[in-house]
N, C-alpha and C positions, 0 to 999 in steps of 0.2 A: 631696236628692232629693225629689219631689214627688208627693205621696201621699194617700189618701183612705182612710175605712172607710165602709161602707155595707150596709144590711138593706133587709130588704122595707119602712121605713120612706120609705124616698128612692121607692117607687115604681119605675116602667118606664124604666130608664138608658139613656140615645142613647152609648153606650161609645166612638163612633167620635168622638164631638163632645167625651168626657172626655180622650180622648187625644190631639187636635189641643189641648186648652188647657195643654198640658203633663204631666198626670198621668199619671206611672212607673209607680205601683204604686197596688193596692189591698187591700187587708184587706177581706173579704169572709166575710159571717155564714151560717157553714151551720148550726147547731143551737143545742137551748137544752136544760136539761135541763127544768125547770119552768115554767111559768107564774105571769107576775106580774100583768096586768090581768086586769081581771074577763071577759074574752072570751078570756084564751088560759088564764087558772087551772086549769081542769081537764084541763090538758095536762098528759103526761108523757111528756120525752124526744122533739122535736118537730124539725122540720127548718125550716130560715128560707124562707117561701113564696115569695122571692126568690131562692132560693142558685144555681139550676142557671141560670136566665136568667142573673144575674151573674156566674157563673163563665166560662159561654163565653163573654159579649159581652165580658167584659175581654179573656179571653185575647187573641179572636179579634183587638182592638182594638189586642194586643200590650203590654197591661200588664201588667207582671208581676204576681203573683198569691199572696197570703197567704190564709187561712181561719180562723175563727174559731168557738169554741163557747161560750156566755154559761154560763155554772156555778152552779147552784144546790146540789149534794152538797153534803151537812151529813157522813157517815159517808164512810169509805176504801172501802168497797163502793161506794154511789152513786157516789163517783167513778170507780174501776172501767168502769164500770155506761152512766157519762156518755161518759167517754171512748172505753167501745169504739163506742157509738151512734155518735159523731162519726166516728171512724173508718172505719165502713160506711159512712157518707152520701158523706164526698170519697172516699174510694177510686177510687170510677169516673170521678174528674178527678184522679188522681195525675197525669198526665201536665199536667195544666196548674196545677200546682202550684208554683212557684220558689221562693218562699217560706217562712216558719214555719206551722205549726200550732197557733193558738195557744188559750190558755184566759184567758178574759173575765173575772175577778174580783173582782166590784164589788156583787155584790146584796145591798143591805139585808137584804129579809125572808127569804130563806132563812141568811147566812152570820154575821145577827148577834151572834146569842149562840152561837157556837163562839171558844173560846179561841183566844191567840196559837199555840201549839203544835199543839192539832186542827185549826184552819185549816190553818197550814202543811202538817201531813202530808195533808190534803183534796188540796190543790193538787200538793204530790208523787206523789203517786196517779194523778191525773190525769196531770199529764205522762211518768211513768215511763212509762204507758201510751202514750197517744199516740208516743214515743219508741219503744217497743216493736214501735209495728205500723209502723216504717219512715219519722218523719216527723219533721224538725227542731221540736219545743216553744219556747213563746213565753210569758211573763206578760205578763198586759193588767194591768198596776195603778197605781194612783196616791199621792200623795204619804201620805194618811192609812194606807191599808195598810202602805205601807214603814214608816211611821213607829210604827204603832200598833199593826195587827191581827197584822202578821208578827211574827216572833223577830228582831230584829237580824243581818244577813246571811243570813235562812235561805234564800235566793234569788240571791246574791251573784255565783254559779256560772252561771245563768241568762239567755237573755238575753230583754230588759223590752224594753215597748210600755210606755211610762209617758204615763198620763192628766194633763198639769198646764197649766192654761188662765192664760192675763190675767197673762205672766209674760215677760221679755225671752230666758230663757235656762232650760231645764227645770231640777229639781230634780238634785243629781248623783247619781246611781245608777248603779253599775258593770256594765257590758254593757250599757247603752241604747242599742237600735238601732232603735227608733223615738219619735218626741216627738206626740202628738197634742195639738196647743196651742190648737184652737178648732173654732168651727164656720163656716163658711160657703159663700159658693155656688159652684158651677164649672158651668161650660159643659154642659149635658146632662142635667143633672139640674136637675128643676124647683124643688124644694125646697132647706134644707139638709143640708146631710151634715158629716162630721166632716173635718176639716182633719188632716193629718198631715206630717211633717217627717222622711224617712230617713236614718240616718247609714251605712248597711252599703254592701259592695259588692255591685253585682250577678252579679258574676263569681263569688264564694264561692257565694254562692244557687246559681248555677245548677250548681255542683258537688256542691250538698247534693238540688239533685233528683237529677242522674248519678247521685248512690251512692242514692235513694234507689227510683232506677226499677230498681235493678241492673246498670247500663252500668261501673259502676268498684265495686270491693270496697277500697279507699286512700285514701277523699278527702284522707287527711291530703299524700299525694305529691302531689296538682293542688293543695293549698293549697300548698304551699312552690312548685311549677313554675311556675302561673300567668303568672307575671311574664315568664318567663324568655326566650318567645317574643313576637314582638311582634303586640298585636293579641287574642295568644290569651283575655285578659278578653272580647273582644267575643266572638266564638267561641267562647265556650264559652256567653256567654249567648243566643246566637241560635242556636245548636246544640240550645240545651235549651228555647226556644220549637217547635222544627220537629221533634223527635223524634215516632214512632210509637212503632213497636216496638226489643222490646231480647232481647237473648238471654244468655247468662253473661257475669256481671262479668270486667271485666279489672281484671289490678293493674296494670298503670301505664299513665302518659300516653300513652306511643307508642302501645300497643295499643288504649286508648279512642281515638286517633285514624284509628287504622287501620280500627277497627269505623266508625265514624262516615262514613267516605271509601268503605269499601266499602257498606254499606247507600246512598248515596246523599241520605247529609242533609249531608252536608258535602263540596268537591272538594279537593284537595290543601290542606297548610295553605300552601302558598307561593303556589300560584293566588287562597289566599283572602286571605294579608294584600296580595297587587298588588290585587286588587281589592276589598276591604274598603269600599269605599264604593258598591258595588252592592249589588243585592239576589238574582246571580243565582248567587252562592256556596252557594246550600243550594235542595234542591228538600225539601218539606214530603209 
């Protein structure tokens, strides 16, 4: 699946012209904790001057939608600290969220002199967090960290956004579900942007928004279901583009579908798999 990440670096993105060239998804920079050039250094805990423009133009463009926070925490406090920041800033696009929440893990001059083990627990900090306030976690890392700055499997559990460029076939690292293998240019963006490579389903995502807008309290019962109906993968991820509001979780599938049919985002699912190749199955 065909993917992209992108900050306030790419500039003012034609989102409609990224999704006519193909590109599914995006991973999308809302925060940072610190400052690294000399014009954002005296920042602390800052939001990506880009983020809210590229959050709607994706969505709206109908690509599904990751988030990202760049990590500077040296101490399990800063991380804390970082993660709940990020937290506030997407909150008020949970709803166009499909994706992970993930943490950036890459900076020389804040993360260099912390150990294998205090890194690690840095970055656990963070994601417990993020996990905590209702949001699927994600590592952004790449070959050196696995290999060097982590503990040997302390991530294993995890699922990775792994950084590995100028290579036929990324590094094997268990749970990679996304490969970001270069850089170049796509349709709508002026500049470069980062190239990326998805292996997940989209169907599972849009099950990890449901639980985590509060439409289902099971996601583990629509992971095993999924399948079961036909069609129901697309339907559940075009259900989970067009949702508003949500009211108490249901525990299972029928009842998440029954909500769905009565609110008016979805019509019957039989009406929906006959006509599955329309668009007039769901009113937004």
């Amino acid at each position: 699946m065909k993917g992209i990440d992108v900050s306030t670096l790419q500039g003012t993105i034609d989102w409609a012209k990224v999704a006519v060239s193909g590109v599914k998804f995006a991973m999308i920079k809302a925060t940072q904790g610190r400052g690294e050039g000399i014009a954002t250094r005296h920042l602390k805990r800052f939001t990506d001057g880009k983020f809210k423009k590229n959050i709607i133009g994706a969505h709206n463009a109908g690509i599904a939608c990751g988030v990202y926070h760049y990590m500077t925490a040296q101490t399990v406090a800063q991380a804390r600290e970082e993660a709940l920041y990020f937290c506030s800033i997407i909150t008020p696009y949970r709803e166009y969220i499909s994706l992970w929440a993930a943490v950036d893990v890459e900076s020389s001059m804040y993360l260099a002199k912390l150990g294998r083990y205090e890194l690690a627990k840095v970055v656990r900090e963070f994601m417990d967090t993020v996990e905590a306030n209702g949001y699927k976690p994600m590592l952004y890392t790449n070959p050196n960290y696995i290999t060097y700055r982590f503990p040997a499997g302390a991530f294993d559990r995890d699922e990775i956004w792994l950084a590995h460029y100028d290579v036929k076939k990324p590094m094997q690292v268990p749970n990679t579900e996304i490969w970001q293998y270069g850089v170049g240019k796509v349709e709508g963006i002026k500049g470069d942007c980062d190239l990326d490579e998805g292996y997940f389903n989209e169907a599972l995502c849009a099950i990890a928004k449901f639980a985590a807008l509060g439409i289902i309290n099971t996601p583990e019962y629509w992971y095993k279901h999924y399948t079961d109906v036909q069609y129901l993968d697309l339907l559940l991820v075009r259900s989970a583009n067009c949702i508003k509001k949500v009211g108490a979780p249901c525990a299972t599938l029928d009842e998440a579908l029954a909500k769905l049919v009565k609110r008016g985002i979805i019509n019957t699912p039989e009406y929906w798999q006959k006509n599955a190749g329309r668009v007039q199955y769901c009113r937004s």
